[in-house]
C-alpha positions as CSV (number, residue, x, y, z in Angstrom):
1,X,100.0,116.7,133.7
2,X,98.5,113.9,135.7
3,X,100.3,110.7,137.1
4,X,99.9,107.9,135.7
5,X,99.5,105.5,138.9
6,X,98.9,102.1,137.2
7,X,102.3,100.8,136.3
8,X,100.4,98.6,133.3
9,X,101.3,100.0,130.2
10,X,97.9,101.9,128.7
11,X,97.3,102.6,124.9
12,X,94.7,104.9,123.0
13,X,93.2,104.1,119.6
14,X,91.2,106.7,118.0
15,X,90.1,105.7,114.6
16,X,86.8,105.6,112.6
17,X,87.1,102.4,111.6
18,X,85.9,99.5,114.1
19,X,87.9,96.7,112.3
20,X,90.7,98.7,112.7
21,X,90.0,99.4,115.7
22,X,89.3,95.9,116.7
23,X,92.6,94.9,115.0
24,X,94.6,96.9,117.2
25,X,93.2,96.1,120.6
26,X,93.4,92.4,120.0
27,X,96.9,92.2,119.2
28,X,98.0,94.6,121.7
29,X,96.1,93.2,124.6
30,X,97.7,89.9,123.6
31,X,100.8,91.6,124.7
32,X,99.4,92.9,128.0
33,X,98.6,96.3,127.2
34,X,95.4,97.6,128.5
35,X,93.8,99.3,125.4
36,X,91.0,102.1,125.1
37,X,88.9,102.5,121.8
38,X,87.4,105.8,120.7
39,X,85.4,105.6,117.2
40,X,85.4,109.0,116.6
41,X,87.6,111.9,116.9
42,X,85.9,114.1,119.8
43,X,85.5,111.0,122.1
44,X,89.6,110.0,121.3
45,X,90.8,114.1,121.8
46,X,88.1,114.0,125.3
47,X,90.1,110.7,126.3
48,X,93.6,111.5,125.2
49,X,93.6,115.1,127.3
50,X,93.4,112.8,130.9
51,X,96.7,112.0,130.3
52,X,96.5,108.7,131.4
53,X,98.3,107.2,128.2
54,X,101.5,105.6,127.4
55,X,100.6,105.3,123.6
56,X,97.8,107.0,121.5
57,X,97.6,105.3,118.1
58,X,96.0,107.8,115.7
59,X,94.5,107.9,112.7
60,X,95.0,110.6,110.1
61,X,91.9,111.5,108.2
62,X,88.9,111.1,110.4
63,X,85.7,113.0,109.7
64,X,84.8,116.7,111.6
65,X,88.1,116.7,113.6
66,X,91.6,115.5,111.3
67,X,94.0,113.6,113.3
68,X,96.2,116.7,112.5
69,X,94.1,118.7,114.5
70,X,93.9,116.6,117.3
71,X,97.4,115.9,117.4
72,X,98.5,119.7,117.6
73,X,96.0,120.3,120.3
74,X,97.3,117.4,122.1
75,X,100.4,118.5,121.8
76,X,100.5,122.4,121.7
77,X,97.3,123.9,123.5
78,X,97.4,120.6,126.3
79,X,100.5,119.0,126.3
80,X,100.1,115.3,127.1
81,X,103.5,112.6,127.5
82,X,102.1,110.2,125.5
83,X,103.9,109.2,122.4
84,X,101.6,109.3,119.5
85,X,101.8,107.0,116.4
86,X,99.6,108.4,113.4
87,X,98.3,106.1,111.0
88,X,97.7,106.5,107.2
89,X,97.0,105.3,104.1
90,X,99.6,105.4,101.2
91,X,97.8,108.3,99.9
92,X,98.3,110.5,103.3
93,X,101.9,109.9,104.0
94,X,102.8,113.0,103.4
95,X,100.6,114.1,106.1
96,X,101.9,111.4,108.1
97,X,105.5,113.3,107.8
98,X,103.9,116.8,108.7
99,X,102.1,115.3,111.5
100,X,105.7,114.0,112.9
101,X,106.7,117.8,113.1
102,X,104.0,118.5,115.1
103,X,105.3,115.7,117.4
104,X,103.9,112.5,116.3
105,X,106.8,110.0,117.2
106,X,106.8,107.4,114.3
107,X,103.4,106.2,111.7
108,X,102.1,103.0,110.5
109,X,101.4,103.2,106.9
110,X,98.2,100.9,106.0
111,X,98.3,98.3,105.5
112,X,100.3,97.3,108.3
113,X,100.7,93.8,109.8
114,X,100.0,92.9,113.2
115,X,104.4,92.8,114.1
116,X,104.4,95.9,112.4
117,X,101.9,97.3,114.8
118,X,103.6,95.5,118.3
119,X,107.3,96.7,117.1
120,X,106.0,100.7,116.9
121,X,104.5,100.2,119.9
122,X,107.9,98.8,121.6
123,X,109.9,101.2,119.8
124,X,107.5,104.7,121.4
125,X,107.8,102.9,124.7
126,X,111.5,102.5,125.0
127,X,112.1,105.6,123.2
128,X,114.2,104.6,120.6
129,X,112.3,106.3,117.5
130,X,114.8,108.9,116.6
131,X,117.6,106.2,116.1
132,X,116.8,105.0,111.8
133,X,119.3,102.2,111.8
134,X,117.3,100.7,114.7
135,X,113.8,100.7,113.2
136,X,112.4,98.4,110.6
137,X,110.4,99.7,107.5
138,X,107.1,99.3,107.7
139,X,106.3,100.2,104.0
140,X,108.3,97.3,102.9
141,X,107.4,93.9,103.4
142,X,109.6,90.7,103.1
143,X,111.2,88.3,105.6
144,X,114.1,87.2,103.0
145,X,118.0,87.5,103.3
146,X,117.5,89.5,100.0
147,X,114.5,92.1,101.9
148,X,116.6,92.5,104.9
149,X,119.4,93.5,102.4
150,X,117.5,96.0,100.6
151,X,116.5,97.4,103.9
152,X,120.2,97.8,105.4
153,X,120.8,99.4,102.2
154,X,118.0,101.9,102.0
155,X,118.8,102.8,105.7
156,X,122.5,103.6,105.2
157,X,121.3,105.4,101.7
158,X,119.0,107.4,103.3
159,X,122.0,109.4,106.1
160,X,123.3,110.9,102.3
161,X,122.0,113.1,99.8
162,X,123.5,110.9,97.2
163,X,121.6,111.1,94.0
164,X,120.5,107.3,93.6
165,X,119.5,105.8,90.6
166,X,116.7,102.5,91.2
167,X,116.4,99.8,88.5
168,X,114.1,97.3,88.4
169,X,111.3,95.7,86.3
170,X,108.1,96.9,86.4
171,X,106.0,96.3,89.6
172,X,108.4,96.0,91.6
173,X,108.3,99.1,94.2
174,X,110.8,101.4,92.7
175,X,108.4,104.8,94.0
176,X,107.9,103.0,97.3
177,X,111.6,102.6,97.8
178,X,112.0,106.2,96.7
179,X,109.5,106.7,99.1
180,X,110.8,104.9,102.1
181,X,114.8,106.7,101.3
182,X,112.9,110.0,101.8
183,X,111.2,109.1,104.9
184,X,114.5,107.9,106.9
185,X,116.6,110.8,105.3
186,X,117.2,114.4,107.2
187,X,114.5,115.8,104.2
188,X,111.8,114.0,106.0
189,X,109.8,117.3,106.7
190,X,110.0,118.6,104.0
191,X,108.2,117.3,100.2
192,X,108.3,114.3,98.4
193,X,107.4,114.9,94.5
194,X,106.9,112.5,92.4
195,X,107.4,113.0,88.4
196,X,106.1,110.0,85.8
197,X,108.6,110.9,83.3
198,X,106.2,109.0,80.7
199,X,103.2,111.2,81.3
200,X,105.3,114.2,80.8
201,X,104.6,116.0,76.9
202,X,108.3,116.5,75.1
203,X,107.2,119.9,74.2
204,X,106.2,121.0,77.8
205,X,109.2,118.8,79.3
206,X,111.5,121.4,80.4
207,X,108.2,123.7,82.1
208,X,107.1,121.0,84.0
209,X,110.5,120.3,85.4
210,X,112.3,123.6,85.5
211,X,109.1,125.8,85.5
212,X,108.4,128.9,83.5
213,X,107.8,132.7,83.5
214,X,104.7,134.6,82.3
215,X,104.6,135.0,78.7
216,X,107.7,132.9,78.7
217,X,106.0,130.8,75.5
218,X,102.4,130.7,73.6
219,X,99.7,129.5,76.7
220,X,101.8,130.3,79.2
221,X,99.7,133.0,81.1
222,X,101.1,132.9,84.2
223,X,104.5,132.2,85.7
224,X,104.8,128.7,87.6
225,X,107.0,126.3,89.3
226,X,108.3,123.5,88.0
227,X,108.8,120.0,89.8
228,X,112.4,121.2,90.9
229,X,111.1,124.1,92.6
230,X,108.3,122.5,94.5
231,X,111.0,119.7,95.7
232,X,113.4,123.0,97.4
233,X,114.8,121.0,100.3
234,X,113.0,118.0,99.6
235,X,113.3,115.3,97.5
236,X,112.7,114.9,93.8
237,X,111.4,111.4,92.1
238,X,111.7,111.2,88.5
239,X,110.2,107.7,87.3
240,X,110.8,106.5,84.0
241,X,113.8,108.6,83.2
242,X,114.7,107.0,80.6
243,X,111.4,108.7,78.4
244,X,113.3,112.3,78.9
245,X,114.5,113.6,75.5
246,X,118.1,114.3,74.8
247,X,117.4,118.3,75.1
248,X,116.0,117.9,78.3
249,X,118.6,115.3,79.4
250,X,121.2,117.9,78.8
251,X,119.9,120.5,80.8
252,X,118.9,118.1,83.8
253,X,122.4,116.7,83.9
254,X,123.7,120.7,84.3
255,X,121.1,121.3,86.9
256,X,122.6,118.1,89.1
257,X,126.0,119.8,88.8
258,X,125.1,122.7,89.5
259,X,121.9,122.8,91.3
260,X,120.7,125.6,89.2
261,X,117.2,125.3,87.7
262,X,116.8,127.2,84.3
263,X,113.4,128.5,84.4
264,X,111.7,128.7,80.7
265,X,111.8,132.2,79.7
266,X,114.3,133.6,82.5
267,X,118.0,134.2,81.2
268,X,119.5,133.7,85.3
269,X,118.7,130.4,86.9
270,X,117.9,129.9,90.4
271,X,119.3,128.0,93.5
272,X,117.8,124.7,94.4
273,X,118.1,122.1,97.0
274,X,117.1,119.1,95.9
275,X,118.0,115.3,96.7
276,X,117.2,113.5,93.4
277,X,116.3,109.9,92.7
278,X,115.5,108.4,89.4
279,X,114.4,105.4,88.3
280,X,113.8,103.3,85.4
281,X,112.7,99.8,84.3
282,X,114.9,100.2,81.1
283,X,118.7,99.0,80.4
284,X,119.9,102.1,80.5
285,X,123.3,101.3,79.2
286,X,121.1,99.5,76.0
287,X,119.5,103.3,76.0
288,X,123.1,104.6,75.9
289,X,124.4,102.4,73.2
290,X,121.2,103.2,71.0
291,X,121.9,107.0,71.5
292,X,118.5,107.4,73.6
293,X,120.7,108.5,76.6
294,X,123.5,110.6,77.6
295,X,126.1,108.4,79.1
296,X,127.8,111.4,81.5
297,X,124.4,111.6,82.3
298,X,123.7,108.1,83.7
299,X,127.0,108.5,85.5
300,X,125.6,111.3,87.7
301,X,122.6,109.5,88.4
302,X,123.8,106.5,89.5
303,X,126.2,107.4,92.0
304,X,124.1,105.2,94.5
305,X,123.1,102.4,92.0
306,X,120.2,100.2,94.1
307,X,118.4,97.2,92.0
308,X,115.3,95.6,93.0
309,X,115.1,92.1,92.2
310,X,112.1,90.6,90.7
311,X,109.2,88.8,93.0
312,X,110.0,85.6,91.2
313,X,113.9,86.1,93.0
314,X,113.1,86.6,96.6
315,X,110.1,83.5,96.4
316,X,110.5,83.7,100.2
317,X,108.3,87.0,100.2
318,X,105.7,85.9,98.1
319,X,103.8,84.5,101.3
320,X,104.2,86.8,103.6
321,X,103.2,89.7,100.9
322,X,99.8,87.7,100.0
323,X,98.8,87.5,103.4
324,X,99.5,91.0,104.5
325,X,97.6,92.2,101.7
326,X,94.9,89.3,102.1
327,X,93.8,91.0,105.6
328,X,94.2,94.5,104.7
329,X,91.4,93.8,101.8
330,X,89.5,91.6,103.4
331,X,88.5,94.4,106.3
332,X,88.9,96.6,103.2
333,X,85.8,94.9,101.3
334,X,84.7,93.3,104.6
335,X,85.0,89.7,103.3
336,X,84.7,86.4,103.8
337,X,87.8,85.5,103.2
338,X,90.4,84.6,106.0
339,X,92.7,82.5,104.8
340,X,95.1,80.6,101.8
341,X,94.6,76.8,101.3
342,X,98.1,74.8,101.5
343,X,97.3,74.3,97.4
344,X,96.4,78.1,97.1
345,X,100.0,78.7,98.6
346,X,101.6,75.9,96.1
347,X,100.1,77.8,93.1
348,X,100.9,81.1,94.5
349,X,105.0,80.0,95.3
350,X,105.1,78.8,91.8
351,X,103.5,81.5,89.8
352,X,106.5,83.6,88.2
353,X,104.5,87.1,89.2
354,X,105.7,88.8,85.8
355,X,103.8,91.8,87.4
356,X,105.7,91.4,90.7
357,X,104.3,92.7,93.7
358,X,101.3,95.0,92.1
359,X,100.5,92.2,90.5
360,X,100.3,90.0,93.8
361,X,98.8,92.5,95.5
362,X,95.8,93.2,92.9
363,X,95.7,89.2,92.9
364,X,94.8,89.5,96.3
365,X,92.2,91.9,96.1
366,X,90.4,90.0,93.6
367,X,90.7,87.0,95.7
368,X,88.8,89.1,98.5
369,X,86.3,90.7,96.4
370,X,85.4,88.0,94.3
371,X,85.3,85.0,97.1
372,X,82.2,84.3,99.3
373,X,84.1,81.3,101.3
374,X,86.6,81.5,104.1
375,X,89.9,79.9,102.8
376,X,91.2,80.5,99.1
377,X,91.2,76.9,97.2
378,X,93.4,76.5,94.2
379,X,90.4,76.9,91.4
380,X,89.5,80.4,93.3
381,X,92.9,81.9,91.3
382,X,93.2,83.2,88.2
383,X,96.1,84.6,87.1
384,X,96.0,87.7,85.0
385,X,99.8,89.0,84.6
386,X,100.4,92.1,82.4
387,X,98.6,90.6,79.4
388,X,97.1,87.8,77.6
389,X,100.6,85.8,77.8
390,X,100.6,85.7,81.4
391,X,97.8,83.7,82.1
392,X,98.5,80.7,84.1
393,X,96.5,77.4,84.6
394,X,95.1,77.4,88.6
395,X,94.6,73.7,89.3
396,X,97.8,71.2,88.2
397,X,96.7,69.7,84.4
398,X,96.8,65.9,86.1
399,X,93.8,66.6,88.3
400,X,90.7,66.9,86.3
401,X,89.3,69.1,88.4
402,X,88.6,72.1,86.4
403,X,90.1,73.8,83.0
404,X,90.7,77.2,82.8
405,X,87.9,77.7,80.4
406,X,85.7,76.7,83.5
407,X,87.6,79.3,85.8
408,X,87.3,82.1,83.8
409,X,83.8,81.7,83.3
410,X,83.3,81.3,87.1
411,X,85.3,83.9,87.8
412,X,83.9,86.1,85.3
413,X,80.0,85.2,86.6
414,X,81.3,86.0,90.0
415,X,82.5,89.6,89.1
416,X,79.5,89.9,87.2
417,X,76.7,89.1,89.9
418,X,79.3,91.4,92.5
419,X,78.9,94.3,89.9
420,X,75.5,93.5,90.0
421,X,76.0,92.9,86.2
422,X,76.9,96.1,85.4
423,X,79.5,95.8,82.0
424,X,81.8,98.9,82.6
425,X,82.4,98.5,86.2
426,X,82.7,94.6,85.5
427,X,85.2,94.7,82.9
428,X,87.7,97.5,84.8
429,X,87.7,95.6,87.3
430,X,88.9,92.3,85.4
431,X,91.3,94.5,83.5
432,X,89.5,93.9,80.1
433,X,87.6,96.3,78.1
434,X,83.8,96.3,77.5
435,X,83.9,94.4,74.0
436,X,85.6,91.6,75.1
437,X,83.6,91.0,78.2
438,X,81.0,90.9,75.7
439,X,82.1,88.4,74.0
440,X,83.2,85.7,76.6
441,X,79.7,86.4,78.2
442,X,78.4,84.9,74.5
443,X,80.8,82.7,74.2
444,X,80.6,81.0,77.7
445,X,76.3,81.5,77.6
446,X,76.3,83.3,80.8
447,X,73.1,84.9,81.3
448,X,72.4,88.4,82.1
């Protein structure tokens, strides 16, 4: 291992993409770090093994070499000191968790914000990551009392194996608080399986839970593991609970007392460990009173009972939200966009966000897609909600400015000359089907 003689505190990004890349450096060497790039994965594994590093930010998927790869290398075949942050996409946290048995010290889930980014680099350095209670969440974003509440609470429920039952309307990050529970808990290296109770066919409920044998009913050719089994040590997210029938309800409320899972077809059931966490966007006790839900049931499952509060409750996070997500997407789609006018911010703070946060967040995106200017002006909005009754004017009715007639036909032109007027991609991507964007495109005269 070689010395490193400069005292100044040197970091390593390896990642394939340069605004990343760029992203990084400039907000680190604001802090007074001296920071080396490597674009791809064989110049940043050539660079790390000098050993000249403090900090080696590293990105997960990268093409030819993965950043597991490197990392094991790094830390197996040439052992190197330097602590190593992996980055990843919502989609690769898992990975994220297996590359922090292989002995990555903490990850930045994108997309990340630039404190994010300075506070995991602070943390590696003073060697604090193995302390939870000390560490922010990165996957959550918020700067109100309520945020910093939820966050207290999600640390101290992640030490237990507490079955916890999340509540909260829809949109409002109930899977990435499951999420975020699983990755501060002891179960951290181990999986994280999600179940969309709603997708799940009430004939087939109890297989795709509690798995099956061969022969065990008519198409079932093969034995297989249910959603139980492939959560053994881990943690298991049921979504939606609320759409399992009363049959199944029975049975899962045995298999929480028990932990016993009753594989279809096998008359002995078998030994699981499994930390579960449901959630719904239902009254439950409505469910119960209706006789759609077992009451000793919802009793189990809410031994830790943690609500999330609607967007339209914690206003104070609607900013900071918009403009996390407004420069992730705009290195996303590489756009124009940089920033929100003080009357974009207005209409924003007063919106009431019946989506929530996925609905902010897809607001965003639009914004950056659609936009071919540098700040967002109040008529660039349109508000789309979860249907038809959620639309919201964009510019205040005393102005004159604009109606929304003229919005949505500019916004709909817009989408239309990005898509280069292509009809299916066009309407998907402004939520509407293909007959309808037919007939505003009459209606409004826009030419094709």
């Amino acid at each position: 291992m070689k010395e490193k003689k400069n005292k100044k505190t040197k970091i390593l990004i390896i990642d394939d993409e340069e605004a990343i890349r760029d992203g990084c450096r400039q907000t680190l060497s604001r802090q007074g770090y001296q920071v080396d790039c490597a674009g791809s994965a064989a110049e940043g594994l050539k660079a790390a093994r000098g050993d000249i590093y403090d900090v080696i930010l590293l990105d997960v998927r990268m093409p030819k070499i993965s950043g597991l790869d490197i990392l094991q290398k790094l830390k197996g075949e040439d052992f190197i000191s330097a602590k190593i942050i992996v980055i990843t996409g919502y989609a690769t946290i898992p990975l994220a968790v297996e590359a922090m048995r292989y002995g990555a010290v903490n990850f930045l889930a994108k997309p990340y914000t630039a404190g994010q980014l300075r506070e995991a680099v602070k943390e590696a350095l003073e060697g604090d990551n193995n302390s939870n209670n000390d560490k922010d969440i990165p996957t959550l974003i918020g700067i109100s009392d309520y945020m910093k509440e939820l966050k207290d609470s999600i640390k101290r429920i992640a030490q237990t194996d507490s079955t916890v039952l999340i509540t909260g309307l829809s949109g409002t990050g109930k899977e990435l608080v499951a999420r975020t529970i699983h990755l501060l808990s002891k179960r951290v290296d181990r999986p994280f399986v999600p179940v969309d109770c709603s997708s799940l066919a009430e004939n087939l409920m109890e297989s795709e839970l509690f798995g099956h044998v061969k022969g065990a009913f008519s198409g079932a050719t093969e034995s297989r593991d249910g959603r139980f089994q492939m959560a053994d040590k881990g943690t298991l997210f049921l979504d939606e609970i609320s759409n399992i029938n009363l049959n199944t309800q029975t049975k899962l409320l045995r298999v929480i007392q028990e932990q016993e899972v009753p594989r279809v077809g096998k008359s002995a059931p078998e030994k699981v460990d499994v930390r579960l966490i449901a959630a719904t966007n239902k009254d439950l006790r409505l469910e119960i009173s209706e006789g759609r839900f077992r009451e000793d049931l919802f009793y189990r499952l809410s031994v830790v009972l943690l609500d999330i509060k609607p967007l339209c409750e914690h206003k104070g996070d609607i900013l900071p939200i918009a403009e996390h997500y407004l420069e992730y997407y705009r290195k996303k789609h590489k756009s124009k966009v940089r920033c929100l006018s003080e009357e974009a911010k207005k209409s924003l703070l007063s919106y009431k966000w019946p989506g929530n946060v996925r609905e902010l967040k897809n607001t965003i995106e639009r914004l950056c897609v659609m936009i071919d200017h540098d700040t967002v002006d109040l008529s660039d909005i349109l508000y789309y909600g979860q249907g038809e009754g959620a639309k919201a004017p964009v510019v205040d009715s005393s102005s004159g400015r604009m109606t929304l007639v003229d919005v949505e036909k500019e916004h709909i032109e817009k989408a239309l000359g990005h898509f280069n007027f292509q009809i299916n991609k066009t309407a998907k991507f402004l939520g509407i089907d293909r007959k309808t964007l037919r007939i505003k495109i009459r209606n409004y005269g826009i030419k094709m």
